[in-house]
C-alpha positions as CSV (number, residue, x, y, z in Angstrom):
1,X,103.2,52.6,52.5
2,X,102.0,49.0,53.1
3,X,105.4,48.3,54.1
4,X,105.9,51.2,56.7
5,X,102.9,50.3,58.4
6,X,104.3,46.5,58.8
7,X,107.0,48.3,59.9
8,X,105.8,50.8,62.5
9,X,103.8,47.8,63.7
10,X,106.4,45.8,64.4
11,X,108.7,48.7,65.9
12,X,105.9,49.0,68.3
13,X,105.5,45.2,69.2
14,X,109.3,45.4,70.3
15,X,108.8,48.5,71.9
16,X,106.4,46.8,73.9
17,X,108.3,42.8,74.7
18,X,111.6,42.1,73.1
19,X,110.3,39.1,72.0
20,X,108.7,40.6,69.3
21,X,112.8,40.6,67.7
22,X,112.0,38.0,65.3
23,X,108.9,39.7,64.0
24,X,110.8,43.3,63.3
25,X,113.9,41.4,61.4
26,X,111.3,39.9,59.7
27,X,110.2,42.9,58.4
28,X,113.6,44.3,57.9
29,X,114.5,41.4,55.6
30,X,111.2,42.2,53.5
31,X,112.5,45.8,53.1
32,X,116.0,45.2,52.7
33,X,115.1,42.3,50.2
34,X,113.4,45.1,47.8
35,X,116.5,47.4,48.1
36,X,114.6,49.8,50.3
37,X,117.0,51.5,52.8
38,X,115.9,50.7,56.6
39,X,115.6,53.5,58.9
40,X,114.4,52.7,62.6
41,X,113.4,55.2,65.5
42,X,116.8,56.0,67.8
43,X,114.1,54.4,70.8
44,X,114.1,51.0,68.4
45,X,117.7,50.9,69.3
46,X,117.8,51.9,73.0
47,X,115.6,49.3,74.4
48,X,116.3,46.4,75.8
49,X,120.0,46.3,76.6
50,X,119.7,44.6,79.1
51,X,118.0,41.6,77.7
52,X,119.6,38.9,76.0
53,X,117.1,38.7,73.5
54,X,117.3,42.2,73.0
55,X,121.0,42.3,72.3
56,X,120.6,39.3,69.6
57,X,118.5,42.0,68.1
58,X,120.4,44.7,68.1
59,X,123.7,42.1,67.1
60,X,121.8,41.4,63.6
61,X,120.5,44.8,63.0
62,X,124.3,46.3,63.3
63,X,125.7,42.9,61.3
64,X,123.0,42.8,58.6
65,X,121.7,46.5,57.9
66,X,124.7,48.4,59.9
67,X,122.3,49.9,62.4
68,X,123.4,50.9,65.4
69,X,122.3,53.0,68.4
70,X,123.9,56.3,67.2
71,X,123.0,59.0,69.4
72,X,124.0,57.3,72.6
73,X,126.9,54.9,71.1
74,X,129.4,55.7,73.4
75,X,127.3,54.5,76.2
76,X,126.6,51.7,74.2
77,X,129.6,50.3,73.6
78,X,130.6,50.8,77.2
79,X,127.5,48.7,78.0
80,X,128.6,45.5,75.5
81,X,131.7,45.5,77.3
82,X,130.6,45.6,80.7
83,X,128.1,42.5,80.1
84,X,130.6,40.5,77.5
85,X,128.5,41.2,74.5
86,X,132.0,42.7,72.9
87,X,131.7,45.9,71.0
88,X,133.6,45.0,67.5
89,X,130.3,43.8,66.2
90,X,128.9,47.3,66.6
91,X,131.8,49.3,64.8
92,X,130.8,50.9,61.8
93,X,132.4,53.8,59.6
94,X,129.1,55.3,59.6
95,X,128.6,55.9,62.9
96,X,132.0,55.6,65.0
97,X,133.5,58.4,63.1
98,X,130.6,61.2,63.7
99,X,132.4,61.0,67.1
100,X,135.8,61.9,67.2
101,X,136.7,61.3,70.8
102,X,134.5,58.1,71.1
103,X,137.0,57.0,67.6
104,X,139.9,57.8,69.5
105,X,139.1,55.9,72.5
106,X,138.0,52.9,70.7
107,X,141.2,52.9,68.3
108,X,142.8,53.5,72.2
109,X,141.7,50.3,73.1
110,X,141.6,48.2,69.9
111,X,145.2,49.3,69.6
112,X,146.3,47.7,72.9
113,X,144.9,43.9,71.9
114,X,146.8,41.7,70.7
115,X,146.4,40.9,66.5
116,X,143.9,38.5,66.2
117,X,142.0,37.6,63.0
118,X,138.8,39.3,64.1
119,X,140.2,42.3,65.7
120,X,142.2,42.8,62.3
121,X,139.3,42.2,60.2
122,X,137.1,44.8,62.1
123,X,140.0,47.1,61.6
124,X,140.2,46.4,57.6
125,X,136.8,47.0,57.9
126,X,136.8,50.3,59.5
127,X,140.0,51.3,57.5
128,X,137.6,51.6,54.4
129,X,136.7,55.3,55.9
130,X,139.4,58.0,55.2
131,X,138.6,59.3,58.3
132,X,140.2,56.7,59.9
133,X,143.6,58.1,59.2
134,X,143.6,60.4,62.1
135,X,143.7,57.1,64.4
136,X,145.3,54.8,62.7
137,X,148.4,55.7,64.8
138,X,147.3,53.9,68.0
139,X,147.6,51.3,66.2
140,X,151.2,51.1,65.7
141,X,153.1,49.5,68.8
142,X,150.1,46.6,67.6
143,X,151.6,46.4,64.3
144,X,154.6,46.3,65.1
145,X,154.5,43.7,67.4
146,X,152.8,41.5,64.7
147,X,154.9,41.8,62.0
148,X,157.9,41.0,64.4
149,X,156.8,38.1,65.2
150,X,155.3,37.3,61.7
151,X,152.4,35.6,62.2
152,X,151.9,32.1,61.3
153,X,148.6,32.3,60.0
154,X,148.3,33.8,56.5
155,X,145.1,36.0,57.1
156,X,147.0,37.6,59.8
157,X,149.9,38.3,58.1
158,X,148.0,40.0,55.1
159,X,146.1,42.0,56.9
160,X,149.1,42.9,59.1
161,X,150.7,44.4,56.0
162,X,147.8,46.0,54.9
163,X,147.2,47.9,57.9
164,X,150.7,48.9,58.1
165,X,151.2,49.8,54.8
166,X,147.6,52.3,55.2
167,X,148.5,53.3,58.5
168,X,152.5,53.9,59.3
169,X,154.4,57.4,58.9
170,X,157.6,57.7,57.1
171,X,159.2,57.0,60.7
172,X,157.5,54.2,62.1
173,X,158.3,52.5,58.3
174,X,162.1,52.8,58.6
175,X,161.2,51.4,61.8
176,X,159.7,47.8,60.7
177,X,161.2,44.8,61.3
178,X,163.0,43.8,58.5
179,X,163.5,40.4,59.9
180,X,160.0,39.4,60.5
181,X,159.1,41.0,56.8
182,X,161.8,38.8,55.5
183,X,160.4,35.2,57.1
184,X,157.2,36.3,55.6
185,X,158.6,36.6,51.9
186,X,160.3,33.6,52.3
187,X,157.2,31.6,53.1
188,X,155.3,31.5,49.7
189,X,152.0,31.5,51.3
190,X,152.9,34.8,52.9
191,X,155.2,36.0,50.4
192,X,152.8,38.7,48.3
193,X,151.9,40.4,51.6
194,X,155.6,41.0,52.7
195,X,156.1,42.3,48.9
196,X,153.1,44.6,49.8
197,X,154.7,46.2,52.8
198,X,158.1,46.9,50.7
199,X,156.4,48.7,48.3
200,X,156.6,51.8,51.4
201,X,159.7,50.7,52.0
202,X,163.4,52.4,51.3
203,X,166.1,51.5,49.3
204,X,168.3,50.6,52.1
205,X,165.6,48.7,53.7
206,X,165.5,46.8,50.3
207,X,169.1,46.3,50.5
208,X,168.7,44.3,53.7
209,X,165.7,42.4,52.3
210,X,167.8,41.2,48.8
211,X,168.1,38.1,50.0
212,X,163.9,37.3,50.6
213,X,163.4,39.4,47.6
214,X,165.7,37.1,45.0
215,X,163.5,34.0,46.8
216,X,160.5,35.9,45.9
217,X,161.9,36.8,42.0
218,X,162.8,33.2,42.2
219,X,159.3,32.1,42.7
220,X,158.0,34.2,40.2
221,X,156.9,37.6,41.7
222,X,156.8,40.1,39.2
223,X,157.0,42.6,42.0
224,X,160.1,41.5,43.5
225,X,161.9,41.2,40.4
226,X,161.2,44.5,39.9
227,X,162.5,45.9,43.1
228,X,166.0,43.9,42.8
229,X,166.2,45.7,39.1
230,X,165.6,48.8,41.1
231,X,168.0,48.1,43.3
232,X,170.5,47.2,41.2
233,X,170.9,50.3,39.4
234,X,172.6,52.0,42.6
235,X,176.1,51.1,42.5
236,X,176.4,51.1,46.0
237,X,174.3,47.9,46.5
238,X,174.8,46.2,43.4
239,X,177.1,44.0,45.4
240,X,174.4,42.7,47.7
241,X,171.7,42.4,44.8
242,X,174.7,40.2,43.3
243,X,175.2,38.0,46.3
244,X,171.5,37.6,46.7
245,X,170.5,36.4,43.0
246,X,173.4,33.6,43.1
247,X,171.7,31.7,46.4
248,X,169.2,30.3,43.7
249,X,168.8,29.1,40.5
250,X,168.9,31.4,37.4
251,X,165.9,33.1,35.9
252,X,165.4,35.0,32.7
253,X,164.6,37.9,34.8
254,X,168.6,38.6,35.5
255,X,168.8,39.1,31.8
256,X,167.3,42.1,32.6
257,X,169.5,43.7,36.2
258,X,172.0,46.2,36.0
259,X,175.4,45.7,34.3
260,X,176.7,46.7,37.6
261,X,175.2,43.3,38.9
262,X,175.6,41.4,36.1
263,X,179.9,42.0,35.9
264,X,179.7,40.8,39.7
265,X,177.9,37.2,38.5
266,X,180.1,36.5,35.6
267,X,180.6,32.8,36.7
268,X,177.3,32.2,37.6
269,X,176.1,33.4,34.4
270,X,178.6,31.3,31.9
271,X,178.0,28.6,34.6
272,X,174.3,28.7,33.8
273,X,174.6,29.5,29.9
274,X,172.6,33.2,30.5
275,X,173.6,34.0,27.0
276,X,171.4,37.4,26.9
277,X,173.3,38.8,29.5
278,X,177.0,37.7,28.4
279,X,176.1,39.3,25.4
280,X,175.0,42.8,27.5
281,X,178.5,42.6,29.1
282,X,180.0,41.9,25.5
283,X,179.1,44.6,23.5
284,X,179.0,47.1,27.2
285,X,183.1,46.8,27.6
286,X,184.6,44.4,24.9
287,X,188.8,44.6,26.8
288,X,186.9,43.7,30.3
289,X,184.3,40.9,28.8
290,X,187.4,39.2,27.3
291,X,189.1,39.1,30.5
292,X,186.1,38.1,32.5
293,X,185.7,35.5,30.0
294,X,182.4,36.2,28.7
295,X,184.2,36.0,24.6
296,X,185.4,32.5,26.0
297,X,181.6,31.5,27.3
298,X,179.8,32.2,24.0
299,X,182.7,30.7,21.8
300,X,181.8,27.6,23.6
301,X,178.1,27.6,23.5
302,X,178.7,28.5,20.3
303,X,176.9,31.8,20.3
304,X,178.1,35.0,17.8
305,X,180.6,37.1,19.2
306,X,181.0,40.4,18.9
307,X,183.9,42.1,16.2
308,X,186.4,43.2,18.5
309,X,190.2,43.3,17.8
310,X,192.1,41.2,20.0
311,X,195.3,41.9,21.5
312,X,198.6,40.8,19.5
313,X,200.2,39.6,22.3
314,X,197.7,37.9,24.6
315,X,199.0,37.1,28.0
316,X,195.9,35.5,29.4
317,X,194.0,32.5,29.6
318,X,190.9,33.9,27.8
319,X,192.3,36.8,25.5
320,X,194.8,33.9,24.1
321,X,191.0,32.1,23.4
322,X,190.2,35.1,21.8
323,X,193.1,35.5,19.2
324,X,192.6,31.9,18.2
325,X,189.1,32.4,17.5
326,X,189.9,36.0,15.9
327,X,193.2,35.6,13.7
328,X,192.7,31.5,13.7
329,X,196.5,31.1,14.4
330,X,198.3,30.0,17.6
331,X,199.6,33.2,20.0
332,X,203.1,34.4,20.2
333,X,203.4,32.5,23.9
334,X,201.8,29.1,23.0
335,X,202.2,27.9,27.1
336,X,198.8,30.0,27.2
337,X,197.1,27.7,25.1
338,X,198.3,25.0,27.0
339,X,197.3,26.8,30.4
340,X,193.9,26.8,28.7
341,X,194.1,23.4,27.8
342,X,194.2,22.2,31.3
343,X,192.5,25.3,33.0
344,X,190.0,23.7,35.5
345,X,187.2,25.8,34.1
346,X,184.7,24.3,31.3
347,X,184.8,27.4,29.2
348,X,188.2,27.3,27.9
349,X,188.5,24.1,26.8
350,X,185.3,23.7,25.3
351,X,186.1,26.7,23.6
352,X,189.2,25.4,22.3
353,X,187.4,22.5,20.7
354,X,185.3,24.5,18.9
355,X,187.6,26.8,17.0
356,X,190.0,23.7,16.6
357,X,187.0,22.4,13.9
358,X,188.0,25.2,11.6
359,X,191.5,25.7,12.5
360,X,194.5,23.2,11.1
361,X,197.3,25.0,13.3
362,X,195.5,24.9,16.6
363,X,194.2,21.1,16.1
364,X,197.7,19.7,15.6
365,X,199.2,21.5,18.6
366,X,196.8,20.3,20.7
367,X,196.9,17.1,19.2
368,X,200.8,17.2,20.0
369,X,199.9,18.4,23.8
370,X,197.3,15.7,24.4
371,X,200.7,13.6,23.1
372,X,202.7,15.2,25.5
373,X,200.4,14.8,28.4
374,X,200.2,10.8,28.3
375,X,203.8,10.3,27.7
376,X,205.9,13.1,29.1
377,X,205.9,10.8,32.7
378,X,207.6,8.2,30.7
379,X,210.0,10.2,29.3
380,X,210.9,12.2,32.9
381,X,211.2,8.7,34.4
382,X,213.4,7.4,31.4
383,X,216.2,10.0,31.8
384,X,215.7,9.9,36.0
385,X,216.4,5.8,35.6
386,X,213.5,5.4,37.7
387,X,211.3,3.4,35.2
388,X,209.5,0.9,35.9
389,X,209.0,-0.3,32.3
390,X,212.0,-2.4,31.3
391,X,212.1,-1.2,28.0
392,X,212.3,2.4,29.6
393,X,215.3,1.2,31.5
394,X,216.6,-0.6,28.4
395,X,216.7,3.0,26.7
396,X,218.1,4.9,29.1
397,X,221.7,2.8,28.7
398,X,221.2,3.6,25.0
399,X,221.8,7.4,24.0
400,X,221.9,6.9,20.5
401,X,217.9,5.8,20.6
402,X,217.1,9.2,22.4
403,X,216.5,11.3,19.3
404,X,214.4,8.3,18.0
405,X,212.1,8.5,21.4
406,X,211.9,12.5,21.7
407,X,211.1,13.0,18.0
408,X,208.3,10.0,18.6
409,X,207.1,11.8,21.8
């Protein structure tokens, strides 16, 4: 009761000069301080407008304690614009929303500034109110503008996203510019707020975005990762989930995509040793992972392969890998082997080496090929005469020596 009489005193000192402001937040800050609620007369809050000091008042009262003059607040607020004062500082859920007009015209004009830090942050603010949804739609042409343009400064951005993602239909969603959402999850500072906004977003739209999403998975966002493995499982863009993964380097996290994605980054995959998800393909479709050369990959890593019969009469580069490794004895065609020998990828080869440790047949033939390879020119140039080599030229006269040279060669 002490209290209340301080207070009533100085409600009536104000009344009386606003100089007496000081005095009354004085007061305030006692009572607030013992986590008393304030409440002050409606006629506390309608004097002095038009005094400076008076406003600086009223500016901490509404900042501090959320007091603001509530039974004439339109008028109010049409005052702090008229003499600068501003009227964001005076928006409260609270209050604003008791009115549903006076809302509607302030969300009116709020919507038509541009997206500036405090003008976003009263909106957060006023955003904590359900009742806010019934406005939020002027703010749209706002929000769209900002995230067009995506914003360089990071507190904008987030609470662009944030807005949008609370405020925007369905419509005005498949709306949003996917470009401007992209140079925001591309910019790691900005990245978590674009990855926010997707989360309202379509499939298609996340289609469009696979290319700012794999950045994002690349960087570590859990959340992006988990919207390309979404995406993924629809065949229909697997293709661009594909495409968009390869742009950077590998991460465990493509272990996990959709086989549909994983067959379209075969090369990448044995490429970057991803020996989890050779081994999905593997033991998905056997035939196909030996033709895609996944069996060739993990032979030469030397990972286990899966039992699978391999073809008797191979007629590829990688199934002829696989009948080595399987029966441990050369194929009926043996040029395969040597199309493998020389193939321009690393698999092949490497995986020739490997299997040649445990098999005699395939050691000596390649043993004979590596032969072949540093002397056939020789040999071509001996029975041309074009030889440089005297001895060469020397042999060529003699035909008798020829069966000594080819059975050396």
């Amino acid at each position: 009761m002490e209290m209340d009489a301080e207070l009533a005193a100085a409600c009536c000192a104000y009344l009386v000069h606003p100089r007496h402001g000081p005095k009354l937040l004085n007061v305030c800050s006692n009572i607030s301080r013992d986590g008393t609620t304030i409440h002050l007369p409606q006629r506390i809050m309608e004097a002095h407008w038009k005094s400076r000091s008076g406003m600086e008042v009223l500016l901490v009262l509404s900042k501090e304690y959320r007091i603001v003059p509530r039974r004439n607040l339109r008028e109010f607020l049409a005052h702090c614009q008229k003499d600068g004062y501003g009227m964001m500082d005076f928006l409260h859920p609270c209050s604003l929303f008791d009115d549903y007009e006076l809302a509607a015209d302030v969300y009116k004009y709020l919507g038509n500034l541009g997206p500036t830090v405090p003008l976003l942050t009263v909106l957060r603010y006023l955003g904590g109110s359900e009742r806010s949804n019934a406005h939020g739609w002027q703010l749209w042409p706002m929000l769209h503008m900002g995230i067009r343009v995506a914003a360089e400064r990071v507190t904008q951005t987030h609470m662009l996203c944030s807005l949008a993602f609370r405020y925007f239909s369905v419509e005005q969603m498949a709306l949003v510019d996917l470009r401007g959402v992209g140079e925001m999850a591309l910019r790691s500072r900005t990245t978590n707020a674009a990855l926010h906004l997707m989360a309202r977003m379509t499939v298609a739209q996340h289609a469009k975005l696979a290319r700012p999403l794999a950045f994002a998975a690349h960087t570590g966002y859990a959340r992006a990762m988990y919207y390309l493995t979404a995406l993924g499982r629809d065949p229909a863009h697997a293709i661009q989930v594909a495409d968009a993964v390869q742009c950077y380097g590998y991460c465990a996290y493509m272990d996990r995509l959709n086989l549909n994605v994983l067959w379209r980054t075969v090369p990448f995959l044995v490429k970057n040793r991803a020996n989890a998800a050779l081994l999905r393909l593997a033991c998905h479709d056997g035939r196909h992972a030996i033709e895609e050369g996944v069996f060739t990959a993990m032979i030469a890593d030397s990972r286990p392969v899966p039992q699978l019969p391999p073809p008797q009469d191979p007629g590829t580069i990688h199934s002829a890998v696989h009948y080595v490794y399987m029966y441990h004895q050369l194929p009926p065609k043996r040029h395969i082997v040597d199309a493998a020998m020389w193939s321009n990828a690393f698999s092949p080869m490497s995986a020739l080496l490997k299997i040649s440790r445990n098999c005699a047949p395939l050691r000596l033939y390649m043993v004979m090929a590596r032969k072949w390879q540093r002397r056939r020119v020789d040999l071509v140039e001996m029975v041309r005469g074009h030889s440089s080599c005297a001895i060469m030229a020397q042999l060529k006269c003699h035909e008798f020596a020829w069966r000594l040279v080819f059975s050396y060669i």
